[in-house]
N, C-alpha and C positions, 0 to 999 in steps of 0.2 A: 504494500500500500504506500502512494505518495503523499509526502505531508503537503498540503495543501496554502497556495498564498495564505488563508488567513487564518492559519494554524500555527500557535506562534512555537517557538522552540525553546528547550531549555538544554542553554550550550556548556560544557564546563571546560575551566580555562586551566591548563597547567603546565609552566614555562619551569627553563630552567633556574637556576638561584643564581641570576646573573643579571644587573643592573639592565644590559644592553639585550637581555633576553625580554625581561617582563615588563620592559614599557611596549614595546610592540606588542605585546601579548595585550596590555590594557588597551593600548589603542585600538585594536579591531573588538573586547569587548566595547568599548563604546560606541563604535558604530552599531555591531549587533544588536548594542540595547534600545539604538535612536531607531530600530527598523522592528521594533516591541517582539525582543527577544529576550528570555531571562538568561543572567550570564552568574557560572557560580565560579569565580576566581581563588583559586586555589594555591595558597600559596604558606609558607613559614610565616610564626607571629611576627618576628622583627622587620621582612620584608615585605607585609601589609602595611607596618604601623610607617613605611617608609613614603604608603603613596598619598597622592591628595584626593582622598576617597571621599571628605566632606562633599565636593560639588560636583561627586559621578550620579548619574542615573538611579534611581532605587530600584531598575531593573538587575542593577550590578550587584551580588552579594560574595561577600569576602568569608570566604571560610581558611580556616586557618588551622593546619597540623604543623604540631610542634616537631622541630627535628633529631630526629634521636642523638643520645650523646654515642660516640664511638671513639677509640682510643687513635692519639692521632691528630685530632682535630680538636683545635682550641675553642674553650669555653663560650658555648653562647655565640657560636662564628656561624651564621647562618645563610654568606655571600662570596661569591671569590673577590669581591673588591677587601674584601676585610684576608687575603687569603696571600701568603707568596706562593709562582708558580706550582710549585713542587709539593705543594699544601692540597691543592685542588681534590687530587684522585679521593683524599676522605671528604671531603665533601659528597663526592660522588656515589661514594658508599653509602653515605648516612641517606644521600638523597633517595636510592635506589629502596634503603630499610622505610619508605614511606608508600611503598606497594600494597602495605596491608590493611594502611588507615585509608589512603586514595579508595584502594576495592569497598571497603564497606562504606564506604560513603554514597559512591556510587550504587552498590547492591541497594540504599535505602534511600534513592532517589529519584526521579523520573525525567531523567540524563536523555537525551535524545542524541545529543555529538558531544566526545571529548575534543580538544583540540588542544593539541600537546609538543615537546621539543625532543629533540632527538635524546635527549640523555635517558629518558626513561624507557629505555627497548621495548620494557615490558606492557608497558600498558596497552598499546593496539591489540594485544592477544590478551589481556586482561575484559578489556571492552566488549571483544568480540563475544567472549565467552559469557555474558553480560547481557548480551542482543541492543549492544551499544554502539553508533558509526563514531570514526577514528579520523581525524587530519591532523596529519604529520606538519606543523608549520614550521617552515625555515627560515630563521632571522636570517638570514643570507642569502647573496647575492645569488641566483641561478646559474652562473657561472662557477661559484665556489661547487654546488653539486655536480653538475656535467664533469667537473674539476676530479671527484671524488669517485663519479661512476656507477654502475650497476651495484644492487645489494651479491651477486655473486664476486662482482670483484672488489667490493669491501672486505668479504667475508675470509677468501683466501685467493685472490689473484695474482698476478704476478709479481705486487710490490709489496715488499717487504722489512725492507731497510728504510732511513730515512733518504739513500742516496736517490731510491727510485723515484721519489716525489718529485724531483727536480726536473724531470722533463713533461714534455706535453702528452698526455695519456693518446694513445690510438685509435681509441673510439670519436674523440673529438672530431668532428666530422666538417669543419670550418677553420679556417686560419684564424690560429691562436698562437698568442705567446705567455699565455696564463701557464704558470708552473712554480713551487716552492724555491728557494734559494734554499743553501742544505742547511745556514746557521739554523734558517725557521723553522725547518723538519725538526734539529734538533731539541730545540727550544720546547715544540710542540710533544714531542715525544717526553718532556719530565714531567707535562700536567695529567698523561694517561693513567686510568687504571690498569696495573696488571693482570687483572683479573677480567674484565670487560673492556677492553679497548673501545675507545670513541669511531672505530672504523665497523665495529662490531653492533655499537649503540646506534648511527646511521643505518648498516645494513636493515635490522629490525625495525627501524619505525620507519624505514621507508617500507618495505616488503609487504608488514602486516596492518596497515593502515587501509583506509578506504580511498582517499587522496590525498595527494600532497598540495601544499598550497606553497608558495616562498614568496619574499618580500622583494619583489621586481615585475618590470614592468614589460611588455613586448615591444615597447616602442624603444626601450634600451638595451633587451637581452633576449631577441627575440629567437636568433641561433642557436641561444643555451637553451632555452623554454622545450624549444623546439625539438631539440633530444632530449631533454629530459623525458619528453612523451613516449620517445622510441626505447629510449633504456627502460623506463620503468616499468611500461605495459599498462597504463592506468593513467587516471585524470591526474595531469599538474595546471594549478589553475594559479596563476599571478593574483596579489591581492593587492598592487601595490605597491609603491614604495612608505606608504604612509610618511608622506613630509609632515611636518610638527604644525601645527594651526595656531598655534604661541606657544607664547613663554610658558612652559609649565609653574603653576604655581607652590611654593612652597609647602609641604604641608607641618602644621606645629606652629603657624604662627610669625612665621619669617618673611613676609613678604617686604615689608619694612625695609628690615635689612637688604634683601635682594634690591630694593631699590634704591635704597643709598649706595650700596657698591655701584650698581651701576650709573648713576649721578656722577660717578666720581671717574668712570671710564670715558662715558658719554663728553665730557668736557676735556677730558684729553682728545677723545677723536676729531672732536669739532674742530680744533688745531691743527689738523694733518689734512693734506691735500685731498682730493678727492682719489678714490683706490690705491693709494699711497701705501698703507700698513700692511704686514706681514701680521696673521696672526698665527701664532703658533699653542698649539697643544697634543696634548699625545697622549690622552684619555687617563684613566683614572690605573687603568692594571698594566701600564708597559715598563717593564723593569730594561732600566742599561745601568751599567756601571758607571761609577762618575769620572774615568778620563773619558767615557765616550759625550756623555755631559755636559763635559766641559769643553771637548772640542766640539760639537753641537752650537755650544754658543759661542766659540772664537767664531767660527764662522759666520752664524747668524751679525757677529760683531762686523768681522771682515767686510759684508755683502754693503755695507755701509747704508741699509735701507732702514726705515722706520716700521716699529715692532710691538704688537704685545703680546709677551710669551707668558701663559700661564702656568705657573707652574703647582703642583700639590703639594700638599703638605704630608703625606702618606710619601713614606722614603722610598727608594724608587729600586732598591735593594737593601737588605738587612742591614742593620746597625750604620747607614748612612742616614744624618739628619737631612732633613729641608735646609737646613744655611749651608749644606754643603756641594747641595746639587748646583748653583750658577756659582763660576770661578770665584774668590773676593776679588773684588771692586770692580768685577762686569758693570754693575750698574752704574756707577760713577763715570768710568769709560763711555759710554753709550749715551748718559745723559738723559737730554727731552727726547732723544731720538726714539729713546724704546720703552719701556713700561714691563717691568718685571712682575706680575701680580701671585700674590700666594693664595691656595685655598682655592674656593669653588668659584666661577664667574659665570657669567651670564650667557653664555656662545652663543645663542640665538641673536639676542642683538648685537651682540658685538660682530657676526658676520652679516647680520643685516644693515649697520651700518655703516654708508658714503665713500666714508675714506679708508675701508678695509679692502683691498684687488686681493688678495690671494690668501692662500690657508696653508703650512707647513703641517701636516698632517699624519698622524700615527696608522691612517688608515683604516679605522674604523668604519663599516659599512653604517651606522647613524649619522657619527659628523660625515660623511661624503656626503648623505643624500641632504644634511642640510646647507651644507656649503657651495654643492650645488644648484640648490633651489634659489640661492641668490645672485647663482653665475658667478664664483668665486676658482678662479684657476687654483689649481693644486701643486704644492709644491710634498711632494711624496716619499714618508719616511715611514716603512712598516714598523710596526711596533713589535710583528715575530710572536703574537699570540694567533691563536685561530686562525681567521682565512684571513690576516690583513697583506701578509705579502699576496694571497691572490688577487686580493682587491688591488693592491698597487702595481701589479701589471695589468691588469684589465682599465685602470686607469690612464694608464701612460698610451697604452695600446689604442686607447680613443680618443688620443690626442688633449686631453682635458688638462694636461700636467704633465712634470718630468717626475723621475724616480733621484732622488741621491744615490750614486756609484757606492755600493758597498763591497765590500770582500764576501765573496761568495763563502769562504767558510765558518771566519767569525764575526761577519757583520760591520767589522768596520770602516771607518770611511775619515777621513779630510777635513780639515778645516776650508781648505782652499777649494775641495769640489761643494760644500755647502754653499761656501760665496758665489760660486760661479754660478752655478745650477743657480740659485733665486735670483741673482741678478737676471740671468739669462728668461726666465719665467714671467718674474715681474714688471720686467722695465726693457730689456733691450730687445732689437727691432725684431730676430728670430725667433725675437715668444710671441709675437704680436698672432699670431693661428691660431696656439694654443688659448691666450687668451679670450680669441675670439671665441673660441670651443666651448670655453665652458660657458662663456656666457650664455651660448645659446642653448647651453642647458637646462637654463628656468622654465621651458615650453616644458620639460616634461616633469624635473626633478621639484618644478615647484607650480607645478601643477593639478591646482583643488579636484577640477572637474573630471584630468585622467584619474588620479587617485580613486575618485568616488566611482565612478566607472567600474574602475576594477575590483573596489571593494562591494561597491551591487551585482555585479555577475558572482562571487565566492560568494554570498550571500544566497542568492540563486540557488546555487551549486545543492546547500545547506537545506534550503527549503523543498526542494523538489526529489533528494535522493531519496531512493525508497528506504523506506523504514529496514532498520537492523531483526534479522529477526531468531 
């Protein structure tokens, strides 16, 4: 039996315990709730108590299992932002001991769709067994899967090693130059589990799902979409990029403060010529050691351009402070030219405003697509977690941005190719394409009406599959 337009649905949400996982996951609940769907978002108490649940939907209901302790994993850590690399895999563990409270909740519910991330294998065959339908969602880029392959060649193909990553998989069926650099395999390889490989947690929630949905769009990835059809054997349905509709608001009570900081950015930028500034950031989890750090920022010094680099307060490797990540007296040297900021800031506006041209970027597939949305060329530094180095050759590759030269084996790189490379991007006459490039990537990357588009047809998708039975 099909469920029916005006038969509403009760969808349940469950991402993985990763900042850049469950806002995408809240965002498509909320559309599902504005199209009168009930949505039960599932997640850990501390990563509930993180969002701004006050002004969702009352269609939206937060249920909350606590996450089991396990030896290993620090007290109360219920996030990989809270987590070093190498910490992750119990995370993964404790996450995976949350099969049993998910099941009965579900058993005593009237669950129509799970809609879940790859780390939990099990749930699609949980579901099924349930008479429950399953979407596999992938925060990532449809290139990163096509990247990955069939569930038979996740499972045991012919790559092995981290050295295999490094070239263009054979099934790729388009010219590409998407493939890992080996530092990033490595990198990649200390946050796995022994015991369930992340190649092993893909294979099963792509395989035993109903459809796959990822967060991209055809008018940008339409040759990945496109085999992902043929590899999978089943519906992949783009839902979007979900570009950000604003600033997210604080939740606890912070908004104040958000807007005093940004009061105090906003009057520096007004200073700065029109797409004049570099901004730089490299997201909340990218670990380098501090002489990489610090030649990071001889160069961004070097490039002689104007800059706001933010940087965290979370040490960027063990037992290094925040005073230690930018050289002493970078900031002195630099002057008004650049603006060092600690702590959390505002990046929506800060790339939505004038005098911002370009983004130094960790490669995260969120800040791309909002850096994009405002036509901001990319100046491209993978950060060597998840798919960022494949996002930073999928980017280069579209002419949106250059890559900073790294050493293929440990990552490292130059102070003098930083300089060159953003000069080259920013300001001088051979980036003037690239530029153009991305500019014209607000038609899609900040684009309401494709967005919604794609998120009415998944919608669609949701309504009219026939019932689990």
């Amino acid at each position: 039996m099909e469920n029916k337009d005006n038969q509403k649905l009760h969808i349940a949400m469950f991402p993985w315990l990763a900042y850049g996982h469950i806002m995408p996951f809240l965002e498509v609940s909320k559309f599902l709730a504005q199209k009168g769907h009930r949505v039960s978002f599932i997640s850990t108490p501390k990563n509930i108590q993180r969002l701004p649940i006050s002004s969702l939907s009352p269609l939206i209901t937060f249920i909350e299992l606590p996450l089991p302790a396990i030896e290993g994993l620090p007290h109360s850590t219920e996030s990989t932002s809270e987590l070093p690399i190498h910490k992750v895999p119990f995370l993964k563990k404790a996450y995976d001991l949350l099969q049993s409270p998910l099941t009965h909740f579900l058993q005593h519910s009237d669950v129509n769709w799970v809609i879940h991330d790859f780390i939990c294998h099990w749930l699609p065959r949980v579901a099924t067994q349930l008479g429950i339908n399953s979407v596999y969602f992938n925060i990532f880029s449809a290139t990163t899967l096509a990247f990955l392959g069939p569930p038979s060649e996740l499972r045991g193909g012919q790559r092995q090693l981290p050295e295999d990553f490094t070239v263009v998989p054979k099934w790729v069926d388009f010219p590409s130059n998407v493939a890992f650099k080996l530092h990033e395999m490595v990198s990649h390889w200390d946050c796995m589990d022994d015991e369930v490989s992340d190649f092993q947690r893909f294979a099963d929630a792509i395989q035993y799902c109903n459809l796959v949905t990822t967060r991209s769009t055809p008018e940008f990835e339409s040759d990945s979409v496109s085999l992902l059809r043929k590899l999978y054997g089943k519906p992949v349905v783009p839902l979007g990029l979900l570009p950000p509709s604003s600033v997210p608001r604080q939740h606890g009570g912070a908004d104040d403060q958000v807007d005093e900081k940004w009061e105090v950015l906003r009057e520096w930028l007004d200073n700065k010529k029109e797409k004049s500034v570099i901004y730089i950031a490299l997201g909340t989890e990218v670990t380098l050691s501090q002489e990489l750090m610090h030649e990071l920022a001889h160069g961004i010094e070097k490039s002689g351009l104007p800059f706001i680099w933010v940087v965290n307060n979370r040490p960027l490797v063990e037992g290094m402070l925040g005073a230690d990540i930018i050289p002493p007296e970078f900031q002195t040297r630099v002057g008004d030219r650049g603006l060092v900021w600690r702590g959390w800031a505002p990046q929506l506006k800060i790339l939505g405003h004038s005098s911002v041209g370009g983004f130094l970027t960790h490669c995260g597939w969120s800040s791309v697509i909002e850096a994009l949305g405002f036509g901001r060329v990319l100046i491209l530094f993978s950060g060597a977690n998840s798919d960022q180095g494949l996002i930073a050759r999928l980017l280069h590759g579209k002419q949106v941005g250059l890559e900073i030269p790294r050493d293929e084996q440990d990552g490292s790189f130059t102070r003098d190719s930083v300089a060159e490379l953003t000069r080259r991007v920013m300001v001088d006459k051979e980036g003037e394409s690239l530029r153009s490039n991305a500019w014209a990537m607000k038609e899609i990357f900040g684009n309401k009406e494709l967005n919604k588009k794609c998120l009415d047809e998944f919608t669609r998708f949701l309504e009219t599959w026939p019932a689990s039975t």
